[in-house]
C-alpha positions as CSV (number, residue, x, y, z in Angstrom):
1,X,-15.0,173.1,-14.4
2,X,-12.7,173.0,-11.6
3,X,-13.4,171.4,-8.0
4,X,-16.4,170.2,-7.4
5,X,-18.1,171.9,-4.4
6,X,-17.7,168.9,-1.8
7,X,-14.0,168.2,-2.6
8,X,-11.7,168.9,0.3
9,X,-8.4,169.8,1.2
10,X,-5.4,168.4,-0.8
11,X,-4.2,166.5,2.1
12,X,-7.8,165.3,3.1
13,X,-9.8,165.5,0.0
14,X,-10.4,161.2,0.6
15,X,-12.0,161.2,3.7
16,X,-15.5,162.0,2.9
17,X,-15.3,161.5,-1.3
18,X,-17.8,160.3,-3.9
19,X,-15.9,157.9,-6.0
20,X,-17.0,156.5,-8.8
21,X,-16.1,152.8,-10.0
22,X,-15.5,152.3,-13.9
23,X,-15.6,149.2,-15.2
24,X,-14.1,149.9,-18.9
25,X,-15.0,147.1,-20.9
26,X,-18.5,148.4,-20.1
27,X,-18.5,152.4,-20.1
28,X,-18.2,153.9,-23.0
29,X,-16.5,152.4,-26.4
30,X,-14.8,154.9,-28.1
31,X,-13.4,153.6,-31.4
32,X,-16.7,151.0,-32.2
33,X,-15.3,147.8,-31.7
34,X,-17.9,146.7,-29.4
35,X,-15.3,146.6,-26.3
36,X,-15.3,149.7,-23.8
37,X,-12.0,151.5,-23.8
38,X,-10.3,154.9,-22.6
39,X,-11.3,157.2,-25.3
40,X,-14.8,156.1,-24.1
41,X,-14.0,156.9,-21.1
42,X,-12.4,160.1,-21.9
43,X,-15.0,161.5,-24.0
44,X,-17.5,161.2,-21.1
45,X,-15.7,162.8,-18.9
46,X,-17.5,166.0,-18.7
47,X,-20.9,163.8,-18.0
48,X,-18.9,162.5,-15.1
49,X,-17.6,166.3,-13.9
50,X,-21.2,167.1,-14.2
51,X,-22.4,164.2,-11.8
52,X,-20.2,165.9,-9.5
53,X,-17.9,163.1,-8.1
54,X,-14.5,163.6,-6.4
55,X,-12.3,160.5,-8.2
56,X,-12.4,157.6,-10.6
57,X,-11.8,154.3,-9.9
58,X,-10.7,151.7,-12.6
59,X,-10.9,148.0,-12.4
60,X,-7.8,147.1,-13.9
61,X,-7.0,147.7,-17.7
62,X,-3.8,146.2,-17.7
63,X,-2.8,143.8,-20.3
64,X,-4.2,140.6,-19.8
65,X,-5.8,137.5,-21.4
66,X,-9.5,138.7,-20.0
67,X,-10.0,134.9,-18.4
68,X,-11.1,137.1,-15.6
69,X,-11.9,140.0,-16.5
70,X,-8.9,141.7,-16.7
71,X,-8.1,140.4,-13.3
72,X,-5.6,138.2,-14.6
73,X,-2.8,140.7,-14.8
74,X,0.1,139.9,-18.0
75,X,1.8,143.1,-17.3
76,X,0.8,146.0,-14.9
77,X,3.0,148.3,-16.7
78,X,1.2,148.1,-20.2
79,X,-2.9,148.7,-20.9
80,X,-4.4,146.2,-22.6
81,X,-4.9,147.1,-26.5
82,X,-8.2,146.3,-26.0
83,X,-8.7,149.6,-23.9
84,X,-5.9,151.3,-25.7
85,X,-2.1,152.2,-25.0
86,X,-0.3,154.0,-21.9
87,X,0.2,157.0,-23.3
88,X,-3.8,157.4,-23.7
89,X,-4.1,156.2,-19.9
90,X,-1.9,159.1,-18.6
91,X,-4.0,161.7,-21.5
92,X,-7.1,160.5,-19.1
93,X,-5.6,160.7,-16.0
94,X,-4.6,164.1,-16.2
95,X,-7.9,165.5,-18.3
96,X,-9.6,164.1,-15.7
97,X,-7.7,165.9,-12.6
98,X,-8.1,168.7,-14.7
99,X,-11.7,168.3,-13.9
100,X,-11.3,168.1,-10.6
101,X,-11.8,164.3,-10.8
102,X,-8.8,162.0,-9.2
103,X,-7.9,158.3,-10.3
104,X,-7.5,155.3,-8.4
105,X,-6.3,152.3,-10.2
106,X,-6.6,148.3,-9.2
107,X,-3.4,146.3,-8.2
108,X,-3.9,142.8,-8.1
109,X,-1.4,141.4,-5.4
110,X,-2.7,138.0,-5.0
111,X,-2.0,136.6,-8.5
112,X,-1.0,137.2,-11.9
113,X,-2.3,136.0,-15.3
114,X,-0.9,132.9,-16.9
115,X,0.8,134.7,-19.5
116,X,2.8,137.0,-17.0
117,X,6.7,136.9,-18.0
118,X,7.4,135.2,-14.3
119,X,5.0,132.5,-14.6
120,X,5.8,131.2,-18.8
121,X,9.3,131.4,-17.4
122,X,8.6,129.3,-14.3
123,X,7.2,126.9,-16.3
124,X,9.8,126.5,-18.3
125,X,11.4,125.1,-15.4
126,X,13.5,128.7,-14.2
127,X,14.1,129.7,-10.6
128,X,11.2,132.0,-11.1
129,X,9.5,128.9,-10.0
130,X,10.2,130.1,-6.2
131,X,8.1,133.0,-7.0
132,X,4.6,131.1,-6.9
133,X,3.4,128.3,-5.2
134,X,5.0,125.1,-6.5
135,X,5.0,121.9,-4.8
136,X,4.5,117.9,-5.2
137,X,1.3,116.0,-5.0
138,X,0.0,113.8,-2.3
139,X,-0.9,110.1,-2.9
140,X,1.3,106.9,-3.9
141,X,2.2,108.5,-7.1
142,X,1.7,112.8,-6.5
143,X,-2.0,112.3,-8.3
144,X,-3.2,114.4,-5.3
145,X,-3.4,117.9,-5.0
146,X,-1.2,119.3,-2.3
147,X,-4.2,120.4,0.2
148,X,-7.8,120.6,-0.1
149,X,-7.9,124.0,-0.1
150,X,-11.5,126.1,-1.0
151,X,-11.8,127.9,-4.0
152,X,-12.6,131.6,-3.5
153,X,-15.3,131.6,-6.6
154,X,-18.9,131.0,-4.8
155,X,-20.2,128.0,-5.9
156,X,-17.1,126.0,-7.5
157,X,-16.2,122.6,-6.4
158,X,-12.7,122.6,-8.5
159,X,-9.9,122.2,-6.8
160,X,-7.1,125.6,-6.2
161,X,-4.3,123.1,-7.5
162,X,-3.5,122.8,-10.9
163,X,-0.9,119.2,-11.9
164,X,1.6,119.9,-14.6
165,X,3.7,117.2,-16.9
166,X,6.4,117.1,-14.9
167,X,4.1,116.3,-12.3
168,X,4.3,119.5,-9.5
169,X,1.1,121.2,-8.9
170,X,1.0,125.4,-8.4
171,X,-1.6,127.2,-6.6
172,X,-4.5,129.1,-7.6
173,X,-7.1,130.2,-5.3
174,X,-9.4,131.2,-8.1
175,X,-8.5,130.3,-11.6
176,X,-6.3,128.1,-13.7
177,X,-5.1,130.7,-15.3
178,X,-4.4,132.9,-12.2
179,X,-1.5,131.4,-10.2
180,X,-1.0,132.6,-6.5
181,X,2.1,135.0,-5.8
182,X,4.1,133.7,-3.4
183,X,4.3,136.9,-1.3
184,X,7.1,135.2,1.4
185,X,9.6,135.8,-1.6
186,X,11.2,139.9,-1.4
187,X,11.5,139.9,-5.2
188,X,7.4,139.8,-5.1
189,X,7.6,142.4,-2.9
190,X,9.9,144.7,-4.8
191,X,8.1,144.3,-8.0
192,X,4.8,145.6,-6.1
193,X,6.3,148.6,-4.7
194,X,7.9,149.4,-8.1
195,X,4.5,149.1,-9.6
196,X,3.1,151.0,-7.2
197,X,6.0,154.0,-7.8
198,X,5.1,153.4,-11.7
199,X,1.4,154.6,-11.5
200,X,2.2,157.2,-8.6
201,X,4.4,158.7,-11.0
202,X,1.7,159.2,-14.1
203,X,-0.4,161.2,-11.4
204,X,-2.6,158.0,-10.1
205,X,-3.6,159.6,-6.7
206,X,-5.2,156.0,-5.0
207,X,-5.1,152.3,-5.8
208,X,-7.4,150.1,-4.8
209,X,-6.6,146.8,-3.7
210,X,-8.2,143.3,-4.7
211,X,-8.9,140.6,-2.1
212,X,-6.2,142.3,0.1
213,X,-6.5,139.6,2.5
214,X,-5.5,136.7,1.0
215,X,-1.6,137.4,0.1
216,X,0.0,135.8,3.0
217,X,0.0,132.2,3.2
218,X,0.9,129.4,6.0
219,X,4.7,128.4,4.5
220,X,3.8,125.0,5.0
221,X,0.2,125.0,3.2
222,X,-1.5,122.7,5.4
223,X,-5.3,121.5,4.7
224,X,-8.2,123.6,5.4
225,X,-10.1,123.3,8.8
226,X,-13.1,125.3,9.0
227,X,-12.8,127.8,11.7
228,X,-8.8,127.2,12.6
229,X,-7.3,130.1,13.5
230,X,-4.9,130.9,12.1
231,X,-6.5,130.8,8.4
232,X,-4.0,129.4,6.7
233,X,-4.3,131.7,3.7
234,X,-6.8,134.9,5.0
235,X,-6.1,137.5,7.0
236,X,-2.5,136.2,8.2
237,X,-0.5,138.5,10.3
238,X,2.4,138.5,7.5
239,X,0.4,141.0,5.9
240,X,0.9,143.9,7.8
241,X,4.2,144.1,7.7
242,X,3.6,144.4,3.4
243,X,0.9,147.0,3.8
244,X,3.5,149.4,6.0
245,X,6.0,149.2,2.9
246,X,3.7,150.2,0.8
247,X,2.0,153.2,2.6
248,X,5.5,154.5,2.8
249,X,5.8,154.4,-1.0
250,X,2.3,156.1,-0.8
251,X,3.2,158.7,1.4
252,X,6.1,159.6,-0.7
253,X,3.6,160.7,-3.5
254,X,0.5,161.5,-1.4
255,X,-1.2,158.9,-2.3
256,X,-4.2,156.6,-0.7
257,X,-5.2,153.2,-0.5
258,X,-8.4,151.5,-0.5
259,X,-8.5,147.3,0.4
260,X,-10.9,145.2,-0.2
261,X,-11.2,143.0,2.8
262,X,-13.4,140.6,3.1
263,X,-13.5,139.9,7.0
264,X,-16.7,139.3,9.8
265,X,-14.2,140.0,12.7
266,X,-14.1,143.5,13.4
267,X,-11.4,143.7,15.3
268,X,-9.2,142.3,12.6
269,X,-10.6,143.9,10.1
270,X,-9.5,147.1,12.0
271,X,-6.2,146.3,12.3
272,X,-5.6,147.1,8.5
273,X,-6.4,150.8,9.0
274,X,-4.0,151.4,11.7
275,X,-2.2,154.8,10.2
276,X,0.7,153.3,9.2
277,X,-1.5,150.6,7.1
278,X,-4.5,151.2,4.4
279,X,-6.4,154.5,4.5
280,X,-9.7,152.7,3.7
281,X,-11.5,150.0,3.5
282,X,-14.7,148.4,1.8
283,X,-17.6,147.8,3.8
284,X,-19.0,144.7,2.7
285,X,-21.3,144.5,5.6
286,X,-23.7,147.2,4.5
287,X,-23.4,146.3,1.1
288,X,-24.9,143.1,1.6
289,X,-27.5,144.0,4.3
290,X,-30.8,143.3,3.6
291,X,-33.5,146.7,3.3
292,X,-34.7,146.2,7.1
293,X,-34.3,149.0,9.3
294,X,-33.3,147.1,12.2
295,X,-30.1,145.6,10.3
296,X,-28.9,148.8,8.4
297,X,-28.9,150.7,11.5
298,X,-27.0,147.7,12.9
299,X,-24.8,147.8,10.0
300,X,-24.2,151.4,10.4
301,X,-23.1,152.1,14.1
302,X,-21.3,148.7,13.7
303,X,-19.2,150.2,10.6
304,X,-18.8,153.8,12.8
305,X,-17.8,152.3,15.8
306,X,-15.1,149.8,14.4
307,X,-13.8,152.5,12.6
308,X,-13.8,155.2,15.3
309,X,-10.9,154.0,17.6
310,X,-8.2,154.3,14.7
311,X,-9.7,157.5,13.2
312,X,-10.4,155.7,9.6
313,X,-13.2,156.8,7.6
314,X,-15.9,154.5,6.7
315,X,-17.0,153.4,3.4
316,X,-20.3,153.1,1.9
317,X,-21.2,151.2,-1.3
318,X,-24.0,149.6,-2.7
319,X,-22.9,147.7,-5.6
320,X,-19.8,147.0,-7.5
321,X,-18.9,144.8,-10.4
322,X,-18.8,141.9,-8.6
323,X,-22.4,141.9,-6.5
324,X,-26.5,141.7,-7.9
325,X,-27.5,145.5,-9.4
326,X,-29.1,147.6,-6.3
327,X,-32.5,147.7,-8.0
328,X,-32.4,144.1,-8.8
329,X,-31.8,143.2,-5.2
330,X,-34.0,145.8,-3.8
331,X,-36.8,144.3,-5.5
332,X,-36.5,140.4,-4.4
333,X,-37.9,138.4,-1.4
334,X,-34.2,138.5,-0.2
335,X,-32.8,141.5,0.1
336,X,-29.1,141.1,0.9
337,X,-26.6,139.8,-1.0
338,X,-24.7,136.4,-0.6
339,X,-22.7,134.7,-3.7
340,X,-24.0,131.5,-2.2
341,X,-27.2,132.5,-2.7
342,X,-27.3,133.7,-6.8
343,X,-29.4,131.9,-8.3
344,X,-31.3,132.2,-12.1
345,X,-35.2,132.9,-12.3
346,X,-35.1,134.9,-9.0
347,X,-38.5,136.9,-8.9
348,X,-38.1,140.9,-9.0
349,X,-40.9,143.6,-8.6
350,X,-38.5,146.5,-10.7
351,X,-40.5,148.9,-9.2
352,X,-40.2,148.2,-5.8
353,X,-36.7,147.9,-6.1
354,X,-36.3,150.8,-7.8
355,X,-38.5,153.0,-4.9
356,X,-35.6,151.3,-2.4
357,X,-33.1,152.3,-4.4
358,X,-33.5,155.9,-5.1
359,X,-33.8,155.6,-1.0
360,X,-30.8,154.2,-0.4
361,X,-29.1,156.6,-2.3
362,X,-30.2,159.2,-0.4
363,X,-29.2,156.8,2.8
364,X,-25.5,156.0,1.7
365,X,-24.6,159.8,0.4
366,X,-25.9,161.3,4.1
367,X,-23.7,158.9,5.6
368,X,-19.8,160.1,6.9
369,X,-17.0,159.0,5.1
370,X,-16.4,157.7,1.7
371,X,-19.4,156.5,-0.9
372,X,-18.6,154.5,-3.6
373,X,-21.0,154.6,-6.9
374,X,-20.5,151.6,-9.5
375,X,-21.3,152.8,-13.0
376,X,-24.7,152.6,-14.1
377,X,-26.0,152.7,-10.5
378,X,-27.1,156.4,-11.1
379,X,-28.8,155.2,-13.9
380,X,-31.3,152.6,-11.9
381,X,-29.7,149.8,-14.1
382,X,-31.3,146.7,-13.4
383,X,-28.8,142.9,-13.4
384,X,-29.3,141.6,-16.5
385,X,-30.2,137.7,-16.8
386,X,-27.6,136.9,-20.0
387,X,-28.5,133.5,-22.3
388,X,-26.2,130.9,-21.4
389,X,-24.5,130.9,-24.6
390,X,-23.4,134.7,-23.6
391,X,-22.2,134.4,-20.7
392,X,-18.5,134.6,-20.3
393,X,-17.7,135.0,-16.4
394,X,-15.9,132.5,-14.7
395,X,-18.1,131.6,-12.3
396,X,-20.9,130.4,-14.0
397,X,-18.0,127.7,-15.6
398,X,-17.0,127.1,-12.6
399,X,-20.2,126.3,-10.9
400,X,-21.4,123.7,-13.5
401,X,-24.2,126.6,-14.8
402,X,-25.8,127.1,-11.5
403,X,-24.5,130.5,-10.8
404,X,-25.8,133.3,-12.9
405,X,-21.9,134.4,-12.4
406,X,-21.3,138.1,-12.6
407,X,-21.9,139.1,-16.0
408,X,-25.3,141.0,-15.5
409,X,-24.1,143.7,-13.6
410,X,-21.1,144.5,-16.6
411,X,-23.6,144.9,-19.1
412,X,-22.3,148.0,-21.3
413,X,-24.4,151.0,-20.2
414,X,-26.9,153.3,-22.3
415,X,-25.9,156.6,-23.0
416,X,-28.3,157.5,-26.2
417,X,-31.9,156.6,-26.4
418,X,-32.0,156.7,-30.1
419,X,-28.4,155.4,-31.1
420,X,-27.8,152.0,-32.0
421,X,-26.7,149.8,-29.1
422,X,-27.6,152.8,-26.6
423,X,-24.9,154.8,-27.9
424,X,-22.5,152.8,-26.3
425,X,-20.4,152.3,-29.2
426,X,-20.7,153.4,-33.2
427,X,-20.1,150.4,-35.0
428,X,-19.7,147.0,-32.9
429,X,-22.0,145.1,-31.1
430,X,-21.3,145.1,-27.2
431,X,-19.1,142.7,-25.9
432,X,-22.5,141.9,-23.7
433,X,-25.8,142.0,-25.2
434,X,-28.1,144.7,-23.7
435,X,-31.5,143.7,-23.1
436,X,-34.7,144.6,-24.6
437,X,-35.8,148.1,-23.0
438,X,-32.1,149.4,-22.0
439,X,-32.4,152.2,-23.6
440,X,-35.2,153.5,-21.5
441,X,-32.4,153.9,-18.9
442,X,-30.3,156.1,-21.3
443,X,-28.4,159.1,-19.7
444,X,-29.3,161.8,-22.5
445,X,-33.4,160.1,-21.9
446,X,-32.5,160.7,-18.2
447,X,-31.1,164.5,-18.1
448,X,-34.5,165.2,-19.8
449,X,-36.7,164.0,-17.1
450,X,-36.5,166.3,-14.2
451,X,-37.5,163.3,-11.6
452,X,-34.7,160.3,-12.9
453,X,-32.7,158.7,-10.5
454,X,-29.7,160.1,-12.4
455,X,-31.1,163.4,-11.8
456,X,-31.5,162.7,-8.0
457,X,-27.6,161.5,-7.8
458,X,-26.6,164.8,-9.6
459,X,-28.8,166.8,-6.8
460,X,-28.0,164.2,-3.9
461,X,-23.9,164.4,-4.7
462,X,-24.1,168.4,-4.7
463,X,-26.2,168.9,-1.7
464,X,-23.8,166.2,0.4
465,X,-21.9,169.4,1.9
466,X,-24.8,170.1,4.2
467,X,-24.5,167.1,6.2
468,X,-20.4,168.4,6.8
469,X,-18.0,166.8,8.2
470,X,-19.1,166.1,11.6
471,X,-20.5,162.5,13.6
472,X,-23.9,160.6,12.8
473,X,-26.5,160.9,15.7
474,X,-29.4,158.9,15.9
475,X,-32.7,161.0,16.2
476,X,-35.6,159.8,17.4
477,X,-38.5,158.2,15.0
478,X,-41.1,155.5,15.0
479,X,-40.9,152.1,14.1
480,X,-39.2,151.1,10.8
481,X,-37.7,154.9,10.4
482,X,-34.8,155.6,10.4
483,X,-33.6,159.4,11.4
484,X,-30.2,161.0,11.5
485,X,-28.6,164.3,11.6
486,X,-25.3,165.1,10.9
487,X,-24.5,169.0,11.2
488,X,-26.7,170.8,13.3
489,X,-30.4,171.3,11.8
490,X,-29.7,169.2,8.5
491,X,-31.6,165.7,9.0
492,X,-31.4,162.2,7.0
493,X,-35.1,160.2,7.2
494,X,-35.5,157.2,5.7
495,X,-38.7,155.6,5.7
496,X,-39.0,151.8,5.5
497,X,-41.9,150.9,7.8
498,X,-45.0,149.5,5.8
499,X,-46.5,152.9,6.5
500,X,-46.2,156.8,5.5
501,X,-44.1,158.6,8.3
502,X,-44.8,162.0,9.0
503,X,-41.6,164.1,9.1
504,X,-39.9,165.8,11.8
505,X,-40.3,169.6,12.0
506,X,-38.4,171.3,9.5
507,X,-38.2,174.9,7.6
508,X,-36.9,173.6,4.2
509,X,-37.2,170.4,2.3
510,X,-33.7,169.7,0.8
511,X,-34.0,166.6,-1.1
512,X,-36.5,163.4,-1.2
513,X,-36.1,160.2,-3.1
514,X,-39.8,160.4,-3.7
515,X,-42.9,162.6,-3.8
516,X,-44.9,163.0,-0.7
517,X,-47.8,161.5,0.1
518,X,-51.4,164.0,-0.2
519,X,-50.8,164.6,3.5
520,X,-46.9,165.5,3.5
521,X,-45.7,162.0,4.6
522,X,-43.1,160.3,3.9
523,X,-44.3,157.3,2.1
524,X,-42.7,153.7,2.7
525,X,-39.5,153.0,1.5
526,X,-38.9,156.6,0.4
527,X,-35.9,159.5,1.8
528,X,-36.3,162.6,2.6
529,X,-32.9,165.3,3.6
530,X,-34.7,168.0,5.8
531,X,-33.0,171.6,7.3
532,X,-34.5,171.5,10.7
533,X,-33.7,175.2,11.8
């Protein structure tokens, strides 16, 4: 099929790309074991050549224990059976470029699994021990965890310190079973940039990296204090100095990075795309904004103008594997996202969030820079409430039950309307039950209905060239509306007063997220890309 008709140079081809996030456990199951795995993945890849996007990204599908969903790395240089073997990974990787479609893979600096090689070996009392946080407990007889660290799961009260038999305590900033890397050590270091050199070499062309800020720790691990700067285990300055070495690996292969920083200092934030750093960054910020037209146009010049000084491209993403489904969101009281905030039984009007979402689509992909789609977000998949008893995310343990945790955004997708289980696998049930109704949201239902939301993402994704490459301006609009253009005579307008808006002069209606009103407006919560010469 070859390029698809936004990509960009070689060289470039990153800087304004629609990248689509695959979470494989939930994509596609190819051999019908119930689990999602590469040869799902690889048999849909014309469906994803087709939506039109510029690169895969996978969560990781390394080996691992799945405590956290594959987050909990045993070995980066093996995939976990469960998805299939290595050989099959590099099969994928270069069908896929053969589509035109690049992959980005997930390294997961901050931690390993449990059952890594370094960590069984630490416990068994080897010098690997100086690899990971190890240290003795505080009180008369070291029944006290080292600090009193936070844990980084919303909601959980446990403690980051785990005790062992022989009484020293190792750190884990999120589970048990994930012990912190102690990053101060150059062995960790190596290993990283050998991994890196390992996937760079099978034609990976990006990696994404998880919670890039939290490597670095204070040597001396001191107790938390709310506002101390600095953090003593986010955002330290030590970090920099990794990031270079690795962009020099990447720049041997020509290869980009995207972090996910989690940071509400701008400035710092920043500092992590100077050009000898990350090429990219996640936007949490818009992410999370609420549907108010005062705060996404906040959002928005915020993201562009800390950007701008170092020449980074922004990102744009509504939902990943981590966060509350777009439409689900859209459709609540609340309309951001917080992880403090999840909560079960939380009213939704489907249909209104569904009208928001088809808008912000439309919003994000007229934006510049990169857009990130999560899987099933071009399907208007709504977060699934799981029963208790199927619930197997972390967080919801963690909490005590009070967070939903994260498991209703993973729900496998629907990809036949008439197949058992959506046609997500043959055989097996889904690792995740799929609610009543899901197959109403299958893709094969979807391609048949000229108006789906898939069907506006198809249309959206291959019209993005129009906007080209150039800066956002602000047009002016009433209340509540938002209006952009981007290249001359090709306008964004986003309607989210309580109101239609009648639209700017224009000779051609590109794209809307909605029908018009009788009268040609714009109706509320509705988008609309116009050619204004």
């Amino acid at each position: 099929m070859g390029q698809p008709p936004h990509a960009q140079s070689q060289d470039d081809w990153w800087r304004s790309a629609v990248i689509y996030q695959v979470y494989v456990r939930s994509f596609a199951d190819g051999d019908g074991d119930g689990t999602g795995d590469l040869a799902g993945v690889r048999s849909r890849l014309p469906y994803l050549a087709q939506l039109g996007v510029d690169a895969l990204w996978f969560t990781p599908w390394y080996l691992s224990p799945m405590k956290d969903g594959g987050y909990d790395v045993a070995d980066y240089r093996a995939i976990d059976p469960a998805f299939g073997s290595l050989a099959e990974a590099e099969k994928l990787i270069a069908e896929a470029r053969e589509l035109g479609i690049r992959t980005i893979v997930d390294i997961v600096p901050n931690h390993v699994s449990d059952q890594h090689p370094w960590f069984r070996a630490a416990l068994a009392g080897g010098p690997e021990r100086d690899l990971f946080h190890f240290r003795p407990g505080r009180g008369e007889h070291g029944e006290l965890p080292p600090n009193d660290w936070p844990s980084q799961f919303a909601a959980s009260t446990e403690p980051v310190w785990t005790r062992l038999p022989d009484g020293d305590w190792y750190l884990h900033l999120f589970t048990p079973e994930q012990p912190d890397l102690n990053w101060a050590h150059p062995a960790v270091r190596q290993e990283h940039e050998d991994i890196l050199r390992f996937w760079f070499e099978r034609g990976v062309e990006g990696v994404r990296i998880d919670s890039a800020a939290l490597l670095a720790k204070d040597p001396d691990l001191p107790d938390f204090v709310e506002g101390r700067d600095p953090n003593p285990f986010v955002d330290r300055d030590e970090l920099h100095d990794i990031y270079r070495s690795w962009r020099a690996v990447a720049d041997e292969y020509g290869a980009v990075f995207v972090g996910e920083v989690w940071l509400p200092d701008t400035e710092r934030f920043a500092r992590y795309l100077r050009p000898d750093e990350l090429h990219t960054a996640f936007n949490f910020a818009f992410l999370s904004c609420p549907w108010d037209p005062e705060r996404l146009r906040a959002s928005i010049d915020e993201t562009l103008a800390e950007h701008a000084p170092i020449g980074a491209p922004a990102t744009w993403v509504l939902c990943n594997h981590d966060v509350t489904r777009t439409v689900t969101r859209y459709g609540r009281a609340d309309t951001g996202f917080d992880f403090a905030t999840k909560a079960f039984g939380t009213p939704t009007d489907l249909a209104l969030g569904t009208r928001r979402a088809r808008a912000a689509a439309l919003l994000s992909l007229a934006l510049p820079g990169v857009v990130y789609l999560y899987q099933g977000e071009e399907l208007g998949l709504p977060e699934v409430e799981l029963p208790a008893d199927r619930i197997q995310d972390p967080m919801y343990f963690r909490s005590g039950g009070t967070d939903p945790g994260r498991d209703g955004c993973r729900v496998p997708l629907p990809w036949v309307e008439e197949a058992p289980y959506a046609g997500f696998g043959s055989r097996g049930e889904p690792w995740l039950p799929q609610p009543v109704g899901w197959t109403s949201y299958a893709v094969d239902r979807q391609q048949r209905t000229v108006d789906s939301i898939l069907n506006l993402y198809r249309e959206a994704i291959h019209l993005r060239p129009v906007f080209g490459d150039g800066p956002l301006t602000w047009l002016p609009a009433p209340d509540g509306v938002l209006a952009f253009a981007r290249a001359e005579g090709v306008t964004c307008v986003v309607n989210l007063a309580d109101a239609p808006a009648d639209l700017p002069a224009h000779t051609h209606l590109l794209l809307t997220s909605g029908p018009l009103d009788d009268q040609g407006r714009l109706p509320r919560d509705t988008a609309a890309w116009l050619r204004t010469v």
